[in-house]
C-alpha positions in Angstrom: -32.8 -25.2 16.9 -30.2 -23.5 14.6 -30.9 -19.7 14.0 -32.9 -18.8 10.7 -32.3 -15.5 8.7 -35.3 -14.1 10.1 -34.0 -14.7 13.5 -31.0 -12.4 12.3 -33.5 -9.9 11.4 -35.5 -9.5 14.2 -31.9 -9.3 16.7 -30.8 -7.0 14.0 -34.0 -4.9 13.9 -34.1 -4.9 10.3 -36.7 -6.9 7.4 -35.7 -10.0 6.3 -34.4 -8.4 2.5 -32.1 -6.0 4.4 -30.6 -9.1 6.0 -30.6 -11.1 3.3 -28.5 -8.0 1.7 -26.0 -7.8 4.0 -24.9 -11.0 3.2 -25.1 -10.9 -0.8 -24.8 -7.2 -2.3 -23.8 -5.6 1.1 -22.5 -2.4 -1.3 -26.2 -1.0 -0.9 -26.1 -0.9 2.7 -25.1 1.6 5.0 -22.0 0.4 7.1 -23.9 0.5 10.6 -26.6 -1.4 9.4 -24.2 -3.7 7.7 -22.3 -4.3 10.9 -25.6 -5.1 13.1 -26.8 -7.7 10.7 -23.2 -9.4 11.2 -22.9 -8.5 15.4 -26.5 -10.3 15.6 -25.3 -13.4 12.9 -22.5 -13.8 14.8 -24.6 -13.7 18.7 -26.9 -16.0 17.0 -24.4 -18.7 16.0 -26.1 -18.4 12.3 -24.2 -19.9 9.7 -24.0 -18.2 6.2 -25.1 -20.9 3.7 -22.6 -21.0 0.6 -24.3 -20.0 -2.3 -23.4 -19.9 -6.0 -22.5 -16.0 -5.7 -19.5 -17.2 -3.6 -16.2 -17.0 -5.2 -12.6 -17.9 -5.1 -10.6 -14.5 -5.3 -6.7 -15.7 -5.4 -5.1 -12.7 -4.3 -0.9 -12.8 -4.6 1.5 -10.5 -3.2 5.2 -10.1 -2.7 5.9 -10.2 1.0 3.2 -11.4 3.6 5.3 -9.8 6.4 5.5 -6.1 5.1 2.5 -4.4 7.1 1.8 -3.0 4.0 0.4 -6.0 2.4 -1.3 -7.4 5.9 -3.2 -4.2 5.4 -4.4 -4.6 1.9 -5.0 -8.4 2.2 -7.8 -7.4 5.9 -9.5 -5.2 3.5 -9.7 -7.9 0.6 -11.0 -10.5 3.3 -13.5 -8.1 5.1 -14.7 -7.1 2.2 -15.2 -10.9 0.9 -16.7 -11.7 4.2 -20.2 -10.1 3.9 -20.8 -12.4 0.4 -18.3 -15.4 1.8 -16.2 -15.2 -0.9 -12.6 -17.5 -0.6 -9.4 -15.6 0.0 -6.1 -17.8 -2.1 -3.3 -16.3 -0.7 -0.2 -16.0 -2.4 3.5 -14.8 -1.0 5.9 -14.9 -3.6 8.8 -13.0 -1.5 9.6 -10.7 -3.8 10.0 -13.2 -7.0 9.2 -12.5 -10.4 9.7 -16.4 -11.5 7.8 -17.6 -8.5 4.9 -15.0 -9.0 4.7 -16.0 -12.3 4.1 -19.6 -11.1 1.9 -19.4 -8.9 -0.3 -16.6 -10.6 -0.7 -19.8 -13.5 -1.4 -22.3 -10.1 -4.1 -20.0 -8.7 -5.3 -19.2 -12.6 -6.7 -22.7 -12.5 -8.1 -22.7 -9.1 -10.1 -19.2 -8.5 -12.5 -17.3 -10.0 -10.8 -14.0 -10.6 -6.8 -12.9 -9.4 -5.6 -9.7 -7.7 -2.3 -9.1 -8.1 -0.6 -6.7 -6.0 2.4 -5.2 -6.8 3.8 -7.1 -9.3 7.4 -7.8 -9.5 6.8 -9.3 -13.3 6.8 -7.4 -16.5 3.3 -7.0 -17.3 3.1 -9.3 -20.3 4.4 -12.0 -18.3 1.5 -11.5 -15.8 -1.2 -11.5 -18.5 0.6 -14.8 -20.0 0.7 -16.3 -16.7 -3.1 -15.3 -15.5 -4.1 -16.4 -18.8 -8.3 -15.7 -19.6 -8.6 -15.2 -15.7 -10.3 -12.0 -14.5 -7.5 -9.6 -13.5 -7.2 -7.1 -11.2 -3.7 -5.6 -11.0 -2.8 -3.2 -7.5 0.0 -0.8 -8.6 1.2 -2.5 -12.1 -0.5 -3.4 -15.6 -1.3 -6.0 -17.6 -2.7 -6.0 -20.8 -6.9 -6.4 -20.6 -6.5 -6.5 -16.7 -7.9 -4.0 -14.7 -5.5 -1.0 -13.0 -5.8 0.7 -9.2 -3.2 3.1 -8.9 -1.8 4.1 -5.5 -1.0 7.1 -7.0 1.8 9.4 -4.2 2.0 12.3 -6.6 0.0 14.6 -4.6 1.8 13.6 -1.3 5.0 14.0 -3.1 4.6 17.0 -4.0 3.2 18.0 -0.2 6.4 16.4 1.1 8.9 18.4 -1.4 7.4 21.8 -0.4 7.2 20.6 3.1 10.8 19.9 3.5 11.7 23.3 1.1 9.7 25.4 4.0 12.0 23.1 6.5 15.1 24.6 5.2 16.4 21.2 3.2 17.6 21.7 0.1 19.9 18.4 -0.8 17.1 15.5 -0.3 18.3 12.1 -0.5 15.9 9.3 -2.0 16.0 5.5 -1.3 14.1 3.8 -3.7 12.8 0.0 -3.3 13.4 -2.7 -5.2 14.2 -2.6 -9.0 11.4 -4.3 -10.6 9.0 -2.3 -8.7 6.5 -0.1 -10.6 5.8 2.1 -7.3 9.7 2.3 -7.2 10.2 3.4 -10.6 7.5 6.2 -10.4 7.9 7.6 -7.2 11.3 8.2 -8.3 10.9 9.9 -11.4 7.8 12.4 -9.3 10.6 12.9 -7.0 12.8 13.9 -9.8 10.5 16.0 -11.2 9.5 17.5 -8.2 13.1 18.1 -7.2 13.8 20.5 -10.4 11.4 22.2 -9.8 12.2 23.5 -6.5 15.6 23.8 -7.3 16.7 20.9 -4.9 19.5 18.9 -5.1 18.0 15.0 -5.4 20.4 12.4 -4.6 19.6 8.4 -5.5 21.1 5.6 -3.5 21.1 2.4 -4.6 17.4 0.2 -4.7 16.9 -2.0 -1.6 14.4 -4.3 -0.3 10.9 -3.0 0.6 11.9 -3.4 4.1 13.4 -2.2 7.2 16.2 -4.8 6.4 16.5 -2.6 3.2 16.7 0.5 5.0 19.4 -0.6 7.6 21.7 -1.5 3.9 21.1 1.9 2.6 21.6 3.7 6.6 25.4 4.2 5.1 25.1 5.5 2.2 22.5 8.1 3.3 25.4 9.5 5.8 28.0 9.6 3.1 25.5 11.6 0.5 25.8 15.2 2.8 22.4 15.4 2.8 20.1 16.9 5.0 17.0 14.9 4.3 15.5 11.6 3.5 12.8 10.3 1.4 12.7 6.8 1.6 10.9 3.9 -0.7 8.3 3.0 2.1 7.5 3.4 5.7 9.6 0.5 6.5 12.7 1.5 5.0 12.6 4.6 6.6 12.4 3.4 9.9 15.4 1.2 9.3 17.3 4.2 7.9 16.4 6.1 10.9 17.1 2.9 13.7 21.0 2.7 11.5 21.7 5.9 11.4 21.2 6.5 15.0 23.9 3.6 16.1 26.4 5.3 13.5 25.8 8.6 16.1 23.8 10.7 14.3 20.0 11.8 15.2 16.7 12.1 13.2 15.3 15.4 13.1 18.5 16.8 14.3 20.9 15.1 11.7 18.3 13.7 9.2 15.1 14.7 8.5 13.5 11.5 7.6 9.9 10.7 6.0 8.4 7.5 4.7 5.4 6.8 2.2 2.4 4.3 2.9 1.2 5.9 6.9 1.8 2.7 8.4 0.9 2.4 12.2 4.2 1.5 13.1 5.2 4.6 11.6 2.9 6.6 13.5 4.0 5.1 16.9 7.6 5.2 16.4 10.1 7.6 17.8 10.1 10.1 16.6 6.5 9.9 15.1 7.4 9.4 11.2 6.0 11.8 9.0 4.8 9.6 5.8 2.4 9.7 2.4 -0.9 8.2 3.3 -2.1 6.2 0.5 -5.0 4.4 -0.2 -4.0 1.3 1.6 -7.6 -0.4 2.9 -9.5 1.4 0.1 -7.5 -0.2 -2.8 -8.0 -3.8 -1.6 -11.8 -3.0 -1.0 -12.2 -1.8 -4.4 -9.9 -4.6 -6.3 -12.3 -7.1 -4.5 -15.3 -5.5 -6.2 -14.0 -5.0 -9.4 -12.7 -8.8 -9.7 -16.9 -9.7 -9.0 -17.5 -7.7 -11.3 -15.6 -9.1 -13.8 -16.4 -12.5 -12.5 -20.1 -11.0 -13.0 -19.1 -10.8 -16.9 -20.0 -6.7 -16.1 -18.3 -4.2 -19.0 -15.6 -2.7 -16.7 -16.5 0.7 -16.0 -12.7 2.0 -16.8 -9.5 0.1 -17.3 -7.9 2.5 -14.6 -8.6 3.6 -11.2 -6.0 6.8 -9.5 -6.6 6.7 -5.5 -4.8 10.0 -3.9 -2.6 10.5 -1.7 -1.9 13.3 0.8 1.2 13.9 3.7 0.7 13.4 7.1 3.3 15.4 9.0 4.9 14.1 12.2 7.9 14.5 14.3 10.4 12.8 12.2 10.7 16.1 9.9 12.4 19.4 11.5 13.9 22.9 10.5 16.9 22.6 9.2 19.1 24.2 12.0 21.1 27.1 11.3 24.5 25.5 12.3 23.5 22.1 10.5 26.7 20.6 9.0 25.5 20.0 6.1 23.6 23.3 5.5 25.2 25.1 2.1 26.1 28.2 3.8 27.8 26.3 6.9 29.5 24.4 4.0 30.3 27.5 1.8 32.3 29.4 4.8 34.4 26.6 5.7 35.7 26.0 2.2 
């Protein structure tokens, strides 16, 4: 005999309404009690009848590979899981023509769209989504709800950081061009840079990748430098891998730190230092918003600002006192 809700309940140790709850509005549970409802629906072979609460969510991004984006699309699906909601994936590798296609495909198909990242302008999204129910992940669109990964904060830690370091001629890689996070993390950066009195100096954009950071390796070397800010986790881990078979050493040479705390940052050598954002927490929320939405609810605010803070790691060092491209090294020999 196939195993009832009430089964669940009982192997969960919980009434039949707190069971029926973790399955439909699992937001009023407590996590633990969330999880042993699932553990013991999942022992029990119970299957989770499809009701008329579940929804298509069409979620697109630019690059399916970047670890980035794996992280925010788990968090959309575990969060969808509990009410069996649909994941629509889209990967439109870094397109703005494609994304605007397939944001009109998936417009027709799901309930509500979350668009990450957005490589479009932002009336070009809205005209593409159409009356759909938006949620947009670090980008606009007109009538379309916001979450901002917003790195001031950890900018700002990571300028000061590298200032008490000894670095005073930072070099910035920024991602690609049609990037909002590219476009704003350069211009805190700038900011920031004035007003510590550090010299800032821009490369060219690259990809959001460590293919992007390998291209930029170069140019990094030539701008005398003494530390690195790069786009993204990713391209700084390919700055760092290029730079070291051009003979030159990160912290020794470079000091070099990424933004996003990916966990192949964190298990690299040296251990990258890296701007935690709020990866996991901005897919959960865009899910809930898009219901909401779906649900026909007054959105509670057009934007939502998730901080971010530095995590400091091995990557980052002291400036040494003999470092060739220290201003008083340089000053003496000239």
């Amino acid at each position: 005999m196939a195993a009832t809700l009430k089964d669940v309940a009982a192997a969960a140790g919980v009434s039949l309404a707190t069971a029926s709850r973790a399955f439909k509005d699992s937001g009023l549970l407590a996590p633990r009690t969330q999880k042993r409802v699932l553990d013991a629906a999942f022992s029990l072979g119970y299957e989770v009848p499809l009701s008329s609460r579940s929804k298509a969510i069409g979620v697109v991004v630019p690059d399916i590979s970047n670890s980035f984006y794996a992280e925010l699309i788990k968090s959309i699906q575990n969060s969808s899981w509990p009410g069996r909601h649909r994941m629509i994936l889209a990967d439109t590798n870094e397109d703005p023509a494609r994304e605007q296609e397939l944001i009109s495909t998936l417009s027709r198909t799901a309930d509500a769209l979350i668009v990450c990242s957005p490589r479009s302008e932002s009336n070009a999204i809205r005209k593409a989504a159409g009356n759909i129910p938006l949620v947009v992940i670090n980008g606009q669109a007109p009538g379309a709800i916001s979450i901002f990964m917003d790195v001031r904060q950890g900018l700002r830690q990571a300028v000061e950081h590298l200032y008490a370091l000894g670095h005073r001629k930072i070099v910035h890689v920024p991602g690609p061009v049609t990037a909002w996070a590219s476009r704003t993390r350069y211009l805190a950066l700038s900011e920031l840079a004035k007003e510590w009195d550090i010299e800032l100096i821009t490369v060219g954009n690259q990809a959001a990748s460590i293919q992007g950071g390998l291209a930029a390796a170069a140019a990094v070397v030539a701008s005398g430098a003494t530390a690195v800010i790069a786009y993204n986790d990713l391209v700084a881990l390919g700055v760092a891998s290029e730079i070291r078979t051009m003979g030159y050493s990160c912290p020794g040479d470079f000091s070099i730190l990424g933004i996003d705390d990916l966990e192949i940052g964190a298990v690299s050598d040296p251990g990258l230092t890296s701007v935690k954002v709020g990866v996991a927490q901005s897919g959960a929320l865009g899910l809930e918003l898009a219901l909401e939405l779906i649900d026909r609810k007054p959105p509670r605010q057009s934007e939502f600002i998730l901080e971010s803070q530095l995590i400091v790691r091995r990557s980052t060092n002291a400036l040494a006192a003999n470092h060739k491209n220290d201003p008083a090294v340089l000053s003496a020999t000239h």
